[in-house]
Biopython code that builds the backbone (N, CA, C, O; Angstrom):
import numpy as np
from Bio.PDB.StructureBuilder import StructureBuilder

atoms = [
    (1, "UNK", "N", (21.235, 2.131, -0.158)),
    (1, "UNK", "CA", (19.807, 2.337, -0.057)),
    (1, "UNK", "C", (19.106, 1.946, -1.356)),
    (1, "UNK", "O", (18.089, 1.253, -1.338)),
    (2, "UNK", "N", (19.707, 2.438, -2.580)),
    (2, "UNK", "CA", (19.310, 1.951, -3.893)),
    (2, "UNK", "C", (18.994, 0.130, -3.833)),
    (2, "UNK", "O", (18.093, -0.586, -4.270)),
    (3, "UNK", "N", (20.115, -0.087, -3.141)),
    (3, "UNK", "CA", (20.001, -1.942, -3.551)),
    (3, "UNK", "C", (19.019, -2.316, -2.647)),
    (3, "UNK", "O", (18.584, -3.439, -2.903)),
    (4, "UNK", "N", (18.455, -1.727, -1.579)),
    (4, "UNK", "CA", (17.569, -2.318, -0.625)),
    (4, "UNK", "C", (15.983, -2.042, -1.538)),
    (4, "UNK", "O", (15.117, -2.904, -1.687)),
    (5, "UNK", "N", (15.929, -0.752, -2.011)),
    (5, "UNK", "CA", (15.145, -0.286, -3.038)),
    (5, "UNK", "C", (14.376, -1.233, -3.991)),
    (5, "UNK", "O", (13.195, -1.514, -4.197)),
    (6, "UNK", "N", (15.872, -1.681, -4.594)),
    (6, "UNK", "CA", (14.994, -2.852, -5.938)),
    (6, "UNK", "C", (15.216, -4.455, -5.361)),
    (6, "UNK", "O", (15.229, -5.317, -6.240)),
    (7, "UNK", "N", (15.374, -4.866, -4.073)),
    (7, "UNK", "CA", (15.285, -6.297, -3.466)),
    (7, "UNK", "C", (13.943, -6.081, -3.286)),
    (7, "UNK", "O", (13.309, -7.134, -3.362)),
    (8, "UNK", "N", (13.249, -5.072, -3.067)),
    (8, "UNK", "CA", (11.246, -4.918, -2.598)),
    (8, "UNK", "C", (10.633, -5.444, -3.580)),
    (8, "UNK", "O", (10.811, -5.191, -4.771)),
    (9, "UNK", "N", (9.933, -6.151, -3.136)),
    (9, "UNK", "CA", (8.644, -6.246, -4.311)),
    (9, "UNK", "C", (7.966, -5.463, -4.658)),
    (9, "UNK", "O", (8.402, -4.401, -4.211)),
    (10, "UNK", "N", (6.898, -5.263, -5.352)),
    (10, "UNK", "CA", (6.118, -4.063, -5.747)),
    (10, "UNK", "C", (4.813, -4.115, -4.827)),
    (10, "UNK", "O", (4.187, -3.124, -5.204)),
    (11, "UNK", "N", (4.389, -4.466, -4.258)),
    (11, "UNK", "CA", (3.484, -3.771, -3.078)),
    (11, "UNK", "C", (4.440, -3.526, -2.330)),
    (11, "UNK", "O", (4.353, -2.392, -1.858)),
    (12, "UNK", "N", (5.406, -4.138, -1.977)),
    (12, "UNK", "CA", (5.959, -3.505, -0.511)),
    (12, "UNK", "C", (6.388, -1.562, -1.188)),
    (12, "UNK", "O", (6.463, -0.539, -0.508)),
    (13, "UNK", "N", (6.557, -1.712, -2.527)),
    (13, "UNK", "CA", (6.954, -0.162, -2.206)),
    (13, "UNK", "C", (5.727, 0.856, -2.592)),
    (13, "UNK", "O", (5.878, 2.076, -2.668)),
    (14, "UNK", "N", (4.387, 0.113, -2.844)),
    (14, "UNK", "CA", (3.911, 0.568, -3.161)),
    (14, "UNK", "C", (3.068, 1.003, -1.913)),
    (14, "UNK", "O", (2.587, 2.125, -1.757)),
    (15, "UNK", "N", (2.947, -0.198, -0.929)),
    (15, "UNK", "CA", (2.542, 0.570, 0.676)),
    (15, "UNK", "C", (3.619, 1.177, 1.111)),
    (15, "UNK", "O", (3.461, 1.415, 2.309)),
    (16, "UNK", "N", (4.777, 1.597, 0.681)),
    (16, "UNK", "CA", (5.687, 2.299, 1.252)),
    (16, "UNK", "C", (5.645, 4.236, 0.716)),
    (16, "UNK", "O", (5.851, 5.292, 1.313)),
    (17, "UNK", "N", (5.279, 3.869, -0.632)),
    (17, "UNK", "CA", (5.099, 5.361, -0.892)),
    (17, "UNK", "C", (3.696, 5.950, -0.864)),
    (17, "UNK", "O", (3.474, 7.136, -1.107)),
    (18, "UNK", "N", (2.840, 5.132, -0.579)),
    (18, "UNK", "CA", (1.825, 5.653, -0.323)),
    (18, "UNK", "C", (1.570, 5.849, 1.591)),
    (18, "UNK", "O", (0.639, 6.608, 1.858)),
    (19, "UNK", "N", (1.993, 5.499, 2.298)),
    (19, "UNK", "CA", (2.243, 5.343, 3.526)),
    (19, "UNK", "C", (2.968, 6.995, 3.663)),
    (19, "UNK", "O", (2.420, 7.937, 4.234)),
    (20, "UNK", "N", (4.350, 7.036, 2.969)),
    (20, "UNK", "CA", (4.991, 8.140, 3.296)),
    (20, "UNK", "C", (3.740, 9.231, 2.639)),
    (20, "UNK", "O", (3.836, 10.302, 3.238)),
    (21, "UNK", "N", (2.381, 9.279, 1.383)),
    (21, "UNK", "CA", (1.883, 10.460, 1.205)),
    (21, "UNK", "C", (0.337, 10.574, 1.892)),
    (21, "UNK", "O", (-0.515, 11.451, 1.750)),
    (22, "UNK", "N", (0.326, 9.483, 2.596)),
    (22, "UNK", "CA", (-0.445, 9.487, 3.880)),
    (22, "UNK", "C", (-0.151, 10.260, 4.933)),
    (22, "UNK", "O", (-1.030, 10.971, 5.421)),
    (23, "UNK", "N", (1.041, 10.241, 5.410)),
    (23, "UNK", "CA", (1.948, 10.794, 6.589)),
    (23, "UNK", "C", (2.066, 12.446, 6.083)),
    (23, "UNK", "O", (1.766, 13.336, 6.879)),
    (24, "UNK", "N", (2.320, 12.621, 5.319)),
    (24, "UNK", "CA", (2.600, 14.405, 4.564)),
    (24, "UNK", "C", (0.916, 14.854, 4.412)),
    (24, "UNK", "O", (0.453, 15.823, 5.013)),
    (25, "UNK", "N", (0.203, 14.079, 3.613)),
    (25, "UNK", "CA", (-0.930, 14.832, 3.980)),
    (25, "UNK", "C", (-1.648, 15.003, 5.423)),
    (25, "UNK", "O", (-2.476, 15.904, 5.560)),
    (26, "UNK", "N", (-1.319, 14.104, 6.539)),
    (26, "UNK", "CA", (-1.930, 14.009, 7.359)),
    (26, "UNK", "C", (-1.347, 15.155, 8.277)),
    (26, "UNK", "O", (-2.135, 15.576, 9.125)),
    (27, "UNK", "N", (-0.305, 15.629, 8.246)),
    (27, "UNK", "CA", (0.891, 16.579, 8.913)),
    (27, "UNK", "C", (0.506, 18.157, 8.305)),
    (27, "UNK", "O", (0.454, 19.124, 9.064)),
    (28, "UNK", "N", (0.222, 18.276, 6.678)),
    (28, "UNK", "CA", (-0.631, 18.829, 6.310)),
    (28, "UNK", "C", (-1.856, 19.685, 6.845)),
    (28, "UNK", "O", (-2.084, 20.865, 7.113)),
    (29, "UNK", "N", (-2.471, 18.565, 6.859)),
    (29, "UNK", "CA", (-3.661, 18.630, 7.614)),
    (29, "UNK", "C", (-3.860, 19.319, 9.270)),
    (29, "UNK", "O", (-4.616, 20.203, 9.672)),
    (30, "UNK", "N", (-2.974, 18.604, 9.884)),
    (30, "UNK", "CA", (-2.556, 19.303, 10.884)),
    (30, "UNK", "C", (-1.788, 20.435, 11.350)),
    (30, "UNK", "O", (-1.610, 20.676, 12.544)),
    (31, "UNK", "N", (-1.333, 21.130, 10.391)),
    (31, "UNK", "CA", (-0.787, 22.510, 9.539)),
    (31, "UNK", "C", (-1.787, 23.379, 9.579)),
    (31, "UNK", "O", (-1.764, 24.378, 10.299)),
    (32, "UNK", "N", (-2.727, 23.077, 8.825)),
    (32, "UNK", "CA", (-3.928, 24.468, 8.362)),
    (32, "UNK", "C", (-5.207, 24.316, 8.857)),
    (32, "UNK", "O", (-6.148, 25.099, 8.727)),
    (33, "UNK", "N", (-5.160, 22.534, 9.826)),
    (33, "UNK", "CA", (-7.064, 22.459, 10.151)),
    (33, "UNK", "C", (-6.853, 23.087, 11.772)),
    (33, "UNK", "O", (-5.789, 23.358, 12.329)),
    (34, "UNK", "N", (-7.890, 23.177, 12.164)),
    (34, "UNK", "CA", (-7.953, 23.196, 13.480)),
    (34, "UNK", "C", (-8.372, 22.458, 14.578)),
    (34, "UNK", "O", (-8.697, 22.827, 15.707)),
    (35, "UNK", "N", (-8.312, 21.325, 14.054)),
    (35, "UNK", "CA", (-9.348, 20.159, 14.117)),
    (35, "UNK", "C", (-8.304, 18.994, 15.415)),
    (35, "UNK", "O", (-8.660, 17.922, 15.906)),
    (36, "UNK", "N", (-7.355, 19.553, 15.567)),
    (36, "UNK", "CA", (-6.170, 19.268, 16.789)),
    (36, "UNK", "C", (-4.932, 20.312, 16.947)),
    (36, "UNK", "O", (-4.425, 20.851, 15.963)),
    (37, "UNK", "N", (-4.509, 20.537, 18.236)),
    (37, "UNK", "CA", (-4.001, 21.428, 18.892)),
    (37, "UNK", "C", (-2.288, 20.942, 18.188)),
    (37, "UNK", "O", (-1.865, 19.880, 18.645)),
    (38, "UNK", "N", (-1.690, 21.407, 17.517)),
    (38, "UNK", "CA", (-0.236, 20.931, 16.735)),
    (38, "UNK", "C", (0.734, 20.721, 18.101)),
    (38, "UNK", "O", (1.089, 21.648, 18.829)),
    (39, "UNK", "N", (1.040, 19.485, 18.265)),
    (39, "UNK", "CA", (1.740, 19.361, 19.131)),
    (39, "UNK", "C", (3.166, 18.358, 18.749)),
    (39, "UNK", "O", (3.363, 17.931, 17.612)),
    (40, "UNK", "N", (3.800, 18.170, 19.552)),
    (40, "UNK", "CA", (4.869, 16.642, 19.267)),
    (40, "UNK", "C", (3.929, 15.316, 19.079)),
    (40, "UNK", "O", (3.893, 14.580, 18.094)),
    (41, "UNK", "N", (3.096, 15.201, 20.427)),
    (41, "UNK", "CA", (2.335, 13.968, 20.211)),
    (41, "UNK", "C", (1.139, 13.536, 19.152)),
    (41, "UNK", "O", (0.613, 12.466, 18.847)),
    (42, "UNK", "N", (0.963, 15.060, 18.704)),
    (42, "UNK", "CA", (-0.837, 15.129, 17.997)),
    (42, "UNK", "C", (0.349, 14.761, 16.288)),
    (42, "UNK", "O", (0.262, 13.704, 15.663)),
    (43, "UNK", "N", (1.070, 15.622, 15.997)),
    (43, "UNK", "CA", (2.217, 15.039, 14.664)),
    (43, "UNK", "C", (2.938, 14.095, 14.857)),
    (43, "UNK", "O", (3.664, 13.984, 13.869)),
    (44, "UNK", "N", (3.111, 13.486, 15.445)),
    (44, "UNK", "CA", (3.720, 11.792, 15.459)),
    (44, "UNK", "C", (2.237, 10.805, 15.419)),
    (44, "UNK", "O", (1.968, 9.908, 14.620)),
    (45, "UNK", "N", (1.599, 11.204, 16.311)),
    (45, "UNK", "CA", (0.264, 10.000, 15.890)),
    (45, "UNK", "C", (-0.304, 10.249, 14.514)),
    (45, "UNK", "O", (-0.643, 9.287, 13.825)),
    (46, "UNK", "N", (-0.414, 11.363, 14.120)),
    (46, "UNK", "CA", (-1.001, 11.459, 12.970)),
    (46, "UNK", "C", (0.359, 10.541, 11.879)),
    (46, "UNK", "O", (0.015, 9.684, 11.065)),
    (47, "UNK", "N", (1.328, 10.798, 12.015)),
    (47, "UNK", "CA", (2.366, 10.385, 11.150)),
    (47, "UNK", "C", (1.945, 8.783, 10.877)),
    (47, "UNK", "O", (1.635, 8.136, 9.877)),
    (48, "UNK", "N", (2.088, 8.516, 12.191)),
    (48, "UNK", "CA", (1.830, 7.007, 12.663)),
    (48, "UNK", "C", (0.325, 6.572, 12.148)),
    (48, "UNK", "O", (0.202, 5.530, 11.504)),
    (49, "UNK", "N", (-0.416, 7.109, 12.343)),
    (49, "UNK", "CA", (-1.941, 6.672, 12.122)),
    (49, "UNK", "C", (-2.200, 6.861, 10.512)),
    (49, "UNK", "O", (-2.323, 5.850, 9.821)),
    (50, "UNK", "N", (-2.277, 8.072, 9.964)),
    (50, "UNK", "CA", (-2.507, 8.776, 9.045)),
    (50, "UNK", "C", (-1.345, 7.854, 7.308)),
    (50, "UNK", "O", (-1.677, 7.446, 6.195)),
    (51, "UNK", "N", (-0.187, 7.937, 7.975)),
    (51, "UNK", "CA", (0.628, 6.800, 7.073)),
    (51, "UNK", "C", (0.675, 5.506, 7.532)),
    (51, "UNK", "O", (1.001, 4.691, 6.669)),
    (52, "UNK", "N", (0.452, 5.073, 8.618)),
    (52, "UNK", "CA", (0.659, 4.010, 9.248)),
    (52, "UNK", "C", (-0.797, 3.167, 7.715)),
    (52, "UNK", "O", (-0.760, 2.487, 6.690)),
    (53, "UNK", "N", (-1.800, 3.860, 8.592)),
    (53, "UNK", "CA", (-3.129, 3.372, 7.465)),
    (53, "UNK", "C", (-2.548, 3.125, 6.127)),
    (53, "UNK", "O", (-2.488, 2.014, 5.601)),
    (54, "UNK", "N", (-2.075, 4.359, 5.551)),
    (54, "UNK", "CA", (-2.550, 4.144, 3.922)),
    (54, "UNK", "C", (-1.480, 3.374, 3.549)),
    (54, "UNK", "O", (-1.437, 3.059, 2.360)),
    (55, "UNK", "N", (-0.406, 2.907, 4.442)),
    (55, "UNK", "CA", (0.690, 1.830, 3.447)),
    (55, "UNK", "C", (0.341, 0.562, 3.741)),
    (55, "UNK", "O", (0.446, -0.394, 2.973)),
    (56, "UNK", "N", (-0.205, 0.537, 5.198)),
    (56, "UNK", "CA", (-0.797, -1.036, 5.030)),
    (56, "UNK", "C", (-1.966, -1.406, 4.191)),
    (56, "UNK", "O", (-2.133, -2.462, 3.580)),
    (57, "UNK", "N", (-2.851, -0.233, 4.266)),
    (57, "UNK", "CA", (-4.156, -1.263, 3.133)),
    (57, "UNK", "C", (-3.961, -0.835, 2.103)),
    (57, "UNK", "O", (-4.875, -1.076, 1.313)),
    (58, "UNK", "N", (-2.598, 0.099, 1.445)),
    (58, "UNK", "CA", (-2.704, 0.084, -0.142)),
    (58, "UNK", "C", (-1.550, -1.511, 0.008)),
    (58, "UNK", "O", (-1.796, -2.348, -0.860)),
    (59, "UNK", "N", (-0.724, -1.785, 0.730)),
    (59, "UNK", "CA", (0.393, -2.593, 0.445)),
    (59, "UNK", "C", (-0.642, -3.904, 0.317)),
    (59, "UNK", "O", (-0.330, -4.790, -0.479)),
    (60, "UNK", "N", (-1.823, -4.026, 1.067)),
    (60, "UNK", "CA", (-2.817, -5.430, 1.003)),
    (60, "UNK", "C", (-3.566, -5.273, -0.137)),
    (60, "UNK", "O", (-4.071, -6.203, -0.766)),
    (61, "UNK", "N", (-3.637, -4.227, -0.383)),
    (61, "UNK", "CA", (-4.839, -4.062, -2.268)),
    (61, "UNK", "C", (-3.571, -4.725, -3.392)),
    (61, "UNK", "O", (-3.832, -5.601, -4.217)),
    (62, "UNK", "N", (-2.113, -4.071, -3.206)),
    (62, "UNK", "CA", (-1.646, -4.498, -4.173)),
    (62, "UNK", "C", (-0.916, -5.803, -4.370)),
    (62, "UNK", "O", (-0.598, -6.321, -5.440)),
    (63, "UNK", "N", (-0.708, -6.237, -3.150)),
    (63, "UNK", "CA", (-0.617, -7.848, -2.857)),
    (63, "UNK", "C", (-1.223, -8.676, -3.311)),
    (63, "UNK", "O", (-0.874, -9.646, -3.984)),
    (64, "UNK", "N", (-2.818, -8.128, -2.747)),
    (64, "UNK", "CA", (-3.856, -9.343, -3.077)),
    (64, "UNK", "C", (-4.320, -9.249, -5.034)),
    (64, "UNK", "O", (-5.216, -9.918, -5.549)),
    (65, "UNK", "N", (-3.799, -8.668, -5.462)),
    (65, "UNK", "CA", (-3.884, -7.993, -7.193)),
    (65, "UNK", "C", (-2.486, -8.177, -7.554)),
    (65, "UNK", "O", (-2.285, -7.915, -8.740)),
    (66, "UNK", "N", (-1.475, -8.539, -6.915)),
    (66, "UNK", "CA", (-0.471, -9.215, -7.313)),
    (66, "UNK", "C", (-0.622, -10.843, -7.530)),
    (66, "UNK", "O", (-0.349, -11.554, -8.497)),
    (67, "UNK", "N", (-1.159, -11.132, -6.259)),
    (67, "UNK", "CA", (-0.804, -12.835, -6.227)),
    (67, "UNK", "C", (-2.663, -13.105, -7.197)),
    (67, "UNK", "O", (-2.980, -14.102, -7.846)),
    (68, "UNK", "N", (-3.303, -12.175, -7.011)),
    (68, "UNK", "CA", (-4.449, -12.588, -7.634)),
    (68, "UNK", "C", (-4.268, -13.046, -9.673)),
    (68, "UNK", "O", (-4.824, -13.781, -10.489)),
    (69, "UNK", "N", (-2.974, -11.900, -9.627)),
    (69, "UNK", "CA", (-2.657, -11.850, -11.279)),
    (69, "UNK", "C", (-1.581, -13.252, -11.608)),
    (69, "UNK", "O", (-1.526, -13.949, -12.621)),
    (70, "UNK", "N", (-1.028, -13.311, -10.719)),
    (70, "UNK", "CA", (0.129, -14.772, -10.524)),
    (70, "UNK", "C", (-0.543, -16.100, -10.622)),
    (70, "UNK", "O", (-0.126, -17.064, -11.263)),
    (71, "UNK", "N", (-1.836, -16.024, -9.778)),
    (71, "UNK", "CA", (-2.502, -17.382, -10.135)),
    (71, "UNK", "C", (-3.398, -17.841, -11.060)),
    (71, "UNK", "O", (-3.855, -18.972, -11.222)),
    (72, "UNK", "N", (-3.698, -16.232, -11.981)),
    (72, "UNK", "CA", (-4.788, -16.506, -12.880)),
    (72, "UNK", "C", (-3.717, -17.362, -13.957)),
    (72, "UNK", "O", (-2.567, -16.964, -14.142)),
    (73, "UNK", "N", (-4.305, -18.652, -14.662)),
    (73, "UNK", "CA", (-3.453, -19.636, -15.534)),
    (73, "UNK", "C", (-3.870, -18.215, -17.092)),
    (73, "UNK", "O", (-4.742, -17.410, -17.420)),
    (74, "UNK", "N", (-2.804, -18.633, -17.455)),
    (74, "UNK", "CA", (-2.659, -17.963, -18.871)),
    (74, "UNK", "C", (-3.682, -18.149, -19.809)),
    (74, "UNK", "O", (-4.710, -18.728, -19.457)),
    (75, "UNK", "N", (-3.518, -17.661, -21.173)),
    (75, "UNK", "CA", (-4.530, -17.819, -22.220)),
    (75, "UNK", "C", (-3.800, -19.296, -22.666)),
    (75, "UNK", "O", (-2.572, -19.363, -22.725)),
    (76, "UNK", "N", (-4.487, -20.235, -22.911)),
    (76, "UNK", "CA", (-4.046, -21.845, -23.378)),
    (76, "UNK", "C", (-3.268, -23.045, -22.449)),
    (76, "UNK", "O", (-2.713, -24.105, -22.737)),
    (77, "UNK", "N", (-3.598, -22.106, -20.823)),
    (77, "UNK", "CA", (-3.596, -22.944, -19.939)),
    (77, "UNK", "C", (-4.847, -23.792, -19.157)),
    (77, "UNK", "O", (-5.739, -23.404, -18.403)),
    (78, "UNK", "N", (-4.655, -24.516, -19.447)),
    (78, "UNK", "CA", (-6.029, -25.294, -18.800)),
    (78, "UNK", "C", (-5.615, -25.733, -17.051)),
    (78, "UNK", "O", (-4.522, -26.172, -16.695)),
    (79, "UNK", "N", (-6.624, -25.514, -16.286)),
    (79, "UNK", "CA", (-6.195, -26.522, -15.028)),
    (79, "UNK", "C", (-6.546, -28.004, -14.845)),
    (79, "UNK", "O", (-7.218, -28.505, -15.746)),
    (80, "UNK", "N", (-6.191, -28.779, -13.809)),
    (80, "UNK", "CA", (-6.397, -30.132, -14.387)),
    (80, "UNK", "C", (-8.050, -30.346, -14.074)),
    (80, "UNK", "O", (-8.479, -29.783, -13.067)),
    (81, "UNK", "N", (-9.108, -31.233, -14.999)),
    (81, "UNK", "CA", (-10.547, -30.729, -14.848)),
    (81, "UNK", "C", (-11.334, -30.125, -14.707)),
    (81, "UNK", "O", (-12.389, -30.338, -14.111)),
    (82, "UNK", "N", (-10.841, -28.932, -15.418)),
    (82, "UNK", "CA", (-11.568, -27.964, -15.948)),
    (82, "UNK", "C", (-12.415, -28.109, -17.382)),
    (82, "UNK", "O", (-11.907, -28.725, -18.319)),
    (83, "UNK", "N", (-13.273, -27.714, -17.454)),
    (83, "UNK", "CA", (-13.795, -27.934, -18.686)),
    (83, "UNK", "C", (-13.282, -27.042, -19.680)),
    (83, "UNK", "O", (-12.678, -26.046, -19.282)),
    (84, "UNK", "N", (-13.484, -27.317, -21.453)),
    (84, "UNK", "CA", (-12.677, -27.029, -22.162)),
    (84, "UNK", "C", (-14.185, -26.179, -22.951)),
    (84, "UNK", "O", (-15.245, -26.591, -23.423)),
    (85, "UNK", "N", (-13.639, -25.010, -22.786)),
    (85, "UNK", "CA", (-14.850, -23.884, -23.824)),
    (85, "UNK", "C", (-15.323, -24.572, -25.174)),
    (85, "UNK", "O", (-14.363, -25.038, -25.787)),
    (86, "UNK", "N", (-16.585, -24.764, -25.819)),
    (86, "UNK", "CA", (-17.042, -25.173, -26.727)),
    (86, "UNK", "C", (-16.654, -24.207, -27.938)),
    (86, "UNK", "O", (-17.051, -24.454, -29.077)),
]
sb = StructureBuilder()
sb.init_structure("model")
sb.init_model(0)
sb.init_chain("A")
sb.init_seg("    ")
for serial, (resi, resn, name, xyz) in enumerate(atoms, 1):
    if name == "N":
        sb.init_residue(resn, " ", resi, " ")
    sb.init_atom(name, np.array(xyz, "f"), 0.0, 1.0, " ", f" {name:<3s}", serial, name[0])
structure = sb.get_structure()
């Protein structure tokens, strides 16, 4: 499990652990609110919905701020025709 661990990239585990504290708060939630009847189906959708959400759009925030940081060219990289700061 360790080696599957560090083959991830870093959004994938980063929508992965935020996904799993999506899912605990949302189960949570359904613990002490009253706001749904605690059932098998009402704690699996929430699991599903509640983590399902927060690992996919944190795993797309840190993707797109991954590859966004990958393509910015370095300090004393120029691209080709770009203009050169005065």
């Amino acid at each position: 499990m360790k080696q599957l661990w560090t083959r991830l990239s870093g959004p994938v585990k980063i929508g992965l652990v935020l996904g799993v504290v999506g899912a605990l708060l949302t189960v949570i939630g359904l613990f002490t609110g009253d706001f749904a009847p605690l059932t098998v189906r009402t704690t699996l959708l929430g699991i599903l919905l509640g983590g399902g959400s927060w690992g996919v759009v944190s795993w797309a925030i840190a993707a797109a701020a991954s590859d966004a940081v990958e393509s910015t060219p370095e300090e004393g990289e120029l691209e080709a025709g770009a203009p050169k700061d005065p």
